[in-house]
C-alpha atoms as a printed R data frame, in Angstrom:
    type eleno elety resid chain resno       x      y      z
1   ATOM     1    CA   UNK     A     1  89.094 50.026 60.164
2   ATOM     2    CA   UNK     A     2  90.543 50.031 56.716
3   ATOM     3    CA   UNK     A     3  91.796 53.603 57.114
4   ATOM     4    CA   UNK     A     4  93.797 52.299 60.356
5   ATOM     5    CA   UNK     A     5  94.685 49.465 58.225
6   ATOM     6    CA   UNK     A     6  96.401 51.152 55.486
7   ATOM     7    CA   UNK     A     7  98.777 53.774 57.550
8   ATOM     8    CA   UNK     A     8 102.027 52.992 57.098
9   ATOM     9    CA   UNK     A     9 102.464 52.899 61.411
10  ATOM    10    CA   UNK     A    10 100.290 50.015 61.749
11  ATOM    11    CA   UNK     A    11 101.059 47.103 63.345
12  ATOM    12    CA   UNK     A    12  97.878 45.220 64.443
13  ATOM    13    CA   UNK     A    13  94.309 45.594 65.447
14  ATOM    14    CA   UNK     A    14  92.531 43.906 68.382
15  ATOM    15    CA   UNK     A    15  89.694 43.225 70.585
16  ATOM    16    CA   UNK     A    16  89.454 45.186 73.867
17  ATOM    17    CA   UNK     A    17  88.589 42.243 76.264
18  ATOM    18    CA   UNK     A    18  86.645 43.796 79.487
19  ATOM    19    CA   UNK     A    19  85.718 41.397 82.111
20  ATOM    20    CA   UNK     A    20  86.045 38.074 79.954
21  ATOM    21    CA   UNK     A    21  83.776 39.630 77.084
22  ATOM    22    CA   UNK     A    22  85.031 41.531 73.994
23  ATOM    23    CA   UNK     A    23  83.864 45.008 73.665
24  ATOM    24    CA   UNK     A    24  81.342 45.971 70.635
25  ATOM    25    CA   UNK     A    25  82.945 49.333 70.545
26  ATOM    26    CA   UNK     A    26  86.730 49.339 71.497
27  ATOM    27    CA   UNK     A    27  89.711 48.362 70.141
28  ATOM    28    CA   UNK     A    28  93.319 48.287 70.403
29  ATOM    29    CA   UNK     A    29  95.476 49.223 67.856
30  ATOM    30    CA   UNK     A    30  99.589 48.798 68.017
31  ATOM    31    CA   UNK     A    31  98.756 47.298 71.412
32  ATOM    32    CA   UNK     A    32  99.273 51.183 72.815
33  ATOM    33    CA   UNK     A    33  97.142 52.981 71.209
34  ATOM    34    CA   UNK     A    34  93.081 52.764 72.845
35  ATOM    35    CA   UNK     A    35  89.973 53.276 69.987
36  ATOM    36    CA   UNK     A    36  86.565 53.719 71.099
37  ATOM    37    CA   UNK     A    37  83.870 53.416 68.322
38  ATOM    38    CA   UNK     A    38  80.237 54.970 67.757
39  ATOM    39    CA   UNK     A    39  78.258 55.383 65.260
40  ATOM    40    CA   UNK     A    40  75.137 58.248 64.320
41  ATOM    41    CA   UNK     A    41  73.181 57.440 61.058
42  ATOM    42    CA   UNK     A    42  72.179 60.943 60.479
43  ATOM    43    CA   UNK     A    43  72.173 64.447 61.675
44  ATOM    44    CA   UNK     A    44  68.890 65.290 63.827
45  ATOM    45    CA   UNK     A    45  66.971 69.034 63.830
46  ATOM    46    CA   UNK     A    46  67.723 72.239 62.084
47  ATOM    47    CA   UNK     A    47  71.381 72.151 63.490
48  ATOM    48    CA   UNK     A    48  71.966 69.124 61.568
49  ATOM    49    CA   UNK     A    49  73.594 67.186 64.629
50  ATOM    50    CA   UNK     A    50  74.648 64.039 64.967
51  ATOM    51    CA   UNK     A    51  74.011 62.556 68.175
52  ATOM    52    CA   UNK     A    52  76.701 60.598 70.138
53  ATOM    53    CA   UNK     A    53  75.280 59.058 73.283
54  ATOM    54    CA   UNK     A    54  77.855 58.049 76.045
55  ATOM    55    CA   UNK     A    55  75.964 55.590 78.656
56  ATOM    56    CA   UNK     A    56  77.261 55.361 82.359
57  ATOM    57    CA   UNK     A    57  78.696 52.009 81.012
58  ATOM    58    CA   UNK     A    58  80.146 53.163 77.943
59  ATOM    59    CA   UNK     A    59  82.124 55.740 80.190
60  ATOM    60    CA   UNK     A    60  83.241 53.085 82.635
61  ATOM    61    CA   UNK     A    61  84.594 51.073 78.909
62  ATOM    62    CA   UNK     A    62  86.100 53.942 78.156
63  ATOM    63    CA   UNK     A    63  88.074 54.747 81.660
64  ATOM    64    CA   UNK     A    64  88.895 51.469 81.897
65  ATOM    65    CA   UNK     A    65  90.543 51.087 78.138
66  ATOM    66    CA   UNK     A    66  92.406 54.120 79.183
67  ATOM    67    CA   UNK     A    67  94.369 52.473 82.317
68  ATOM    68    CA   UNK     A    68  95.534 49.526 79.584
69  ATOM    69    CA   UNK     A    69  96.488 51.979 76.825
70  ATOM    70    CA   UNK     A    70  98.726 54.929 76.742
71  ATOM    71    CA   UNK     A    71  96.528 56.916 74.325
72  ATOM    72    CA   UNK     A    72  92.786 56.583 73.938
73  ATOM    73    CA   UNK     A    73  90.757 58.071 71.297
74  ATOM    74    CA   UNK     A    74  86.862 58.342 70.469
75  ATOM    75    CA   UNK     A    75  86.286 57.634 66.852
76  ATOM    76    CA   UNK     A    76  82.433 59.338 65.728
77  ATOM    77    CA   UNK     A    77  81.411 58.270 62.571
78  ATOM    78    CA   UNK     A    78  78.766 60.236 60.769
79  ATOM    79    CA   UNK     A    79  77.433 58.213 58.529
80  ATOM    80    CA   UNK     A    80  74.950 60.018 56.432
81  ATOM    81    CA   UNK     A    81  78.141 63.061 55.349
82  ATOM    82    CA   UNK     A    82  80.476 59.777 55.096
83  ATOM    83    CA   UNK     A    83  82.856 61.545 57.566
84  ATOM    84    CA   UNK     A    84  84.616 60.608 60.885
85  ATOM    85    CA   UNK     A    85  85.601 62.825 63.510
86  ATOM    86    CA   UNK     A    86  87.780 61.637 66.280
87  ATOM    87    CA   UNK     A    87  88.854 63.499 69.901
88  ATOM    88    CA   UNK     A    88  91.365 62.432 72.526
89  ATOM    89    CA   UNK     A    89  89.383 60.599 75.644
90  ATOM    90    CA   UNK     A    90  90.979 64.166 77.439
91  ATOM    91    CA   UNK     A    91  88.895 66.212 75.165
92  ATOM    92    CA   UNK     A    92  85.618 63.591 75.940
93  ATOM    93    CA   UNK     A    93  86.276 64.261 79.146
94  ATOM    94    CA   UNK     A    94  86.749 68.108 79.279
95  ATOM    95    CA   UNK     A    95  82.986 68.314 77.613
96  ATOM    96    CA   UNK     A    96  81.716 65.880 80.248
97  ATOM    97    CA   UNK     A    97  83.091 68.098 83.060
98  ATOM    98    CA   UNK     A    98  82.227 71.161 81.093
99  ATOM    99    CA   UNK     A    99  78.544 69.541 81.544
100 ATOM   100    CA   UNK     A   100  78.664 68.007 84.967
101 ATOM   101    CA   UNK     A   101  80.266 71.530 86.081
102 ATOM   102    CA   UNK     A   102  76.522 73.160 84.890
103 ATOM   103    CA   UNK     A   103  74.787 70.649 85.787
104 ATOM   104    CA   UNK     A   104  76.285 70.096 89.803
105 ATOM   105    CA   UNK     A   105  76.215 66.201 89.447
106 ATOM   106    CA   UNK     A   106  76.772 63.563 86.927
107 ATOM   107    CA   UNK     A   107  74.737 62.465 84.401
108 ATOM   108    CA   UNK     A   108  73.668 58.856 83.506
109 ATOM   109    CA   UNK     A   109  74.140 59.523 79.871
110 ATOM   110    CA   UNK     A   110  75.954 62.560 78.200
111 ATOM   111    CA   UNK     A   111  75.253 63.034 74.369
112 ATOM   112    CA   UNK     A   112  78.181 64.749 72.471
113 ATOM   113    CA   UNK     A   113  77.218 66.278 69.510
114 ATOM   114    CA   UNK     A   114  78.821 67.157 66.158
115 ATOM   115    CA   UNK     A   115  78.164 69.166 63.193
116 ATOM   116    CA   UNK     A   116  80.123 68.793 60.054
117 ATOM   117    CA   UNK     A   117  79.768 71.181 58.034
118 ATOM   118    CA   UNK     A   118  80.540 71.516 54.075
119 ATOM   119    CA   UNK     A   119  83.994 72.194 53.450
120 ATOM   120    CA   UNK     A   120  84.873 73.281 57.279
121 ATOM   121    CA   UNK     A   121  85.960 71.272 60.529
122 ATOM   122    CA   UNK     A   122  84.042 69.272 62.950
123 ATOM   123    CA   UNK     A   123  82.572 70.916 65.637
124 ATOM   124    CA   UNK     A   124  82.086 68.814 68.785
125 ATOM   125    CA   UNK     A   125  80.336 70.087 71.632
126 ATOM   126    CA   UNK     A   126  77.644 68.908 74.279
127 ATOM   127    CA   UNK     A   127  74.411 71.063 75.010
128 ATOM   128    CA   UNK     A   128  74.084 73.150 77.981
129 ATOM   129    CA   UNK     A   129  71.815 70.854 80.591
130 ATOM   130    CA   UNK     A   130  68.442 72.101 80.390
131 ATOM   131    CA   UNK     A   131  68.802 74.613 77.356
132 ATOM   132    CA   UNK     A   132  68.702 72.984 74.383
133 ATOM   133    CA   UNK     A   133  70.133 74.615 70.828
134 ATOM   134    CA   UNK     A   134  72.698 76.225 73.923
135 ATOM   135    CA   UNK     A   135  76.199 74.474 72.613
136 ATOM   136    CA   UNK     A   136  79.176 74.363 75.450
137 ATOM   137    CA   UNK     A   137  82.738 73.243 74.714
138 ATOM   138    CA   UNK     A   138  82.859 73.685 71.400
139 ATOM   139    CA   UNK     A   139  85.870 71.816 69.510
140 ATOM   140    CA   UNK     A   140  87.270 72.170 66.180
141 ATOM   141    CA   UNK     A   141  88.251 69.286 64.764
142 ATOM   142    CA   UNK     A   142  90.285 68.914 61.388
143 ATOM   143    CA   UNK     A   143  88.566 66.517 58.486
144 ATOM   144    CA   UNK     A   144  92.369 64.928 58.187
145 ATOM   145    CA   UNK     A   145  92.471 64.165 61.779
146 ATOM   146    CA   UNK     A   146  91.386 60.344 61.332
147 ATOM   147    CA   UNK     A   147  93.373 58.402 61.047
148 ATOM   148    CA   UNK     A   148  96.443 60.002 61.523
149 ATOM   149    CA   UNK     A   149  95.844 61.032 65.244
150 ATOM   150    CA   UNK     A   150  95.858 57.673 66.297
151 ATOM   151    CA   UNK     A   151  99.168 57.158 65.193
152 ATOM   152    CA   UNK     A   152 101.003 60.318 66.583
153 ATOM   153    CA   UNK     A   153 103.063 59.990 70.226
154 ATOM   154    CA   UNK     A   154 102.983 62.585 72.643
C-alpha cells in the first residue's frame, strides 16, 4: 500500500464494501481504480512457482468490484523474492477462459501461477487441467509494472 501511497496520482485508498462487509482483499483506490490483493509466501517445486488460488468466491469479489470500478487490477505479491506482479482483471480472465476452454466447464478454484525470475519479467500463467508442469497463457509482466499500472487511463 505504501507504493500506491507515494505516486504522485494518488488521491485516496479505501475499503471495497461487498454486501455490508469489507473485503480482506480489495480495495479502491482514486475511487476508479479496482485492486484485488493476494498473497504467496514462497515459490513451490522445481519451477519455483508461486501459487495464486482464485476461489469461486474470490471470482464473484472480483466481477463484482469490476461493475463499481472502471479499471480493476490483481495485485500478486511474492513474498519470499520481495516482488509484486500485477495483471489487468482482462488478463485474469483470459487465463481462466484459456483454462475453462481445456477443461469444457468451470472450475471451483483456478490457481494462477507466477515465476519471477532473477533479473527478467514475471511470467503468469495457469497449468493445463490435468497435466501438471504443462504452463498455458503465459504473460510477461514488467518488474516496474506496480504501481504505476494502477494509475494509467485507457
Amino acid at each position: 500500500m505504501t507504493q500506491i501511497a507515494e505516486h504522485p496520482t494518488f488521491k485516496a485508498v479505501n475499503a471495497f464494501w461487498l454486501n455490508g462487509k469489507k473485503s480482506s482483499c480489495a480495495f479502491r483506490v482514486n475511487d476508479t481504480t479496482g485492486v484485488y490483493i493476494k498473497y504467496a509466501a514462497a515459490p513451490h517445486g522445481s519451477a519455483k512457482e508461486y501459487i495464486f488460488t482464485f476461489s469461486s468466491a474470490n471470482l464473484a469479489e472480483l466481477a463484482t468490484l469490476r461493475e463499481h470500478c472502471t479499471h480493476v487490477f490483481v495485485v500478486m505479491i511474492c513474498i519470499k523474492a520481495k516482488e509484486i506482479c500485477v495483471i489487468s482483471y482482462g488478463q485474469l480472465q483470459q487465463l481462466i477462459e484459456l483454462r475453462q476452454k481445456v477443461l469444457g466447464a468451470p472450475e471451483e478454484q483456478v490457481q494462477v501461477l507466477v515465476t519471477a525470475p532473477p533479473n527478467k519479467q514475471f511470467r503468469v500463467y495457469v497449468n493445463r487441467p490435468g497435466r501438471k508442469g504443462v504452463m498455458m497463457g503465459q504473460q510477461l509482466v514488467s518488474r516496474k509494472a506496480f504501481p504505476e499500472m494502477l494509475f494509467v487511463e485507457s
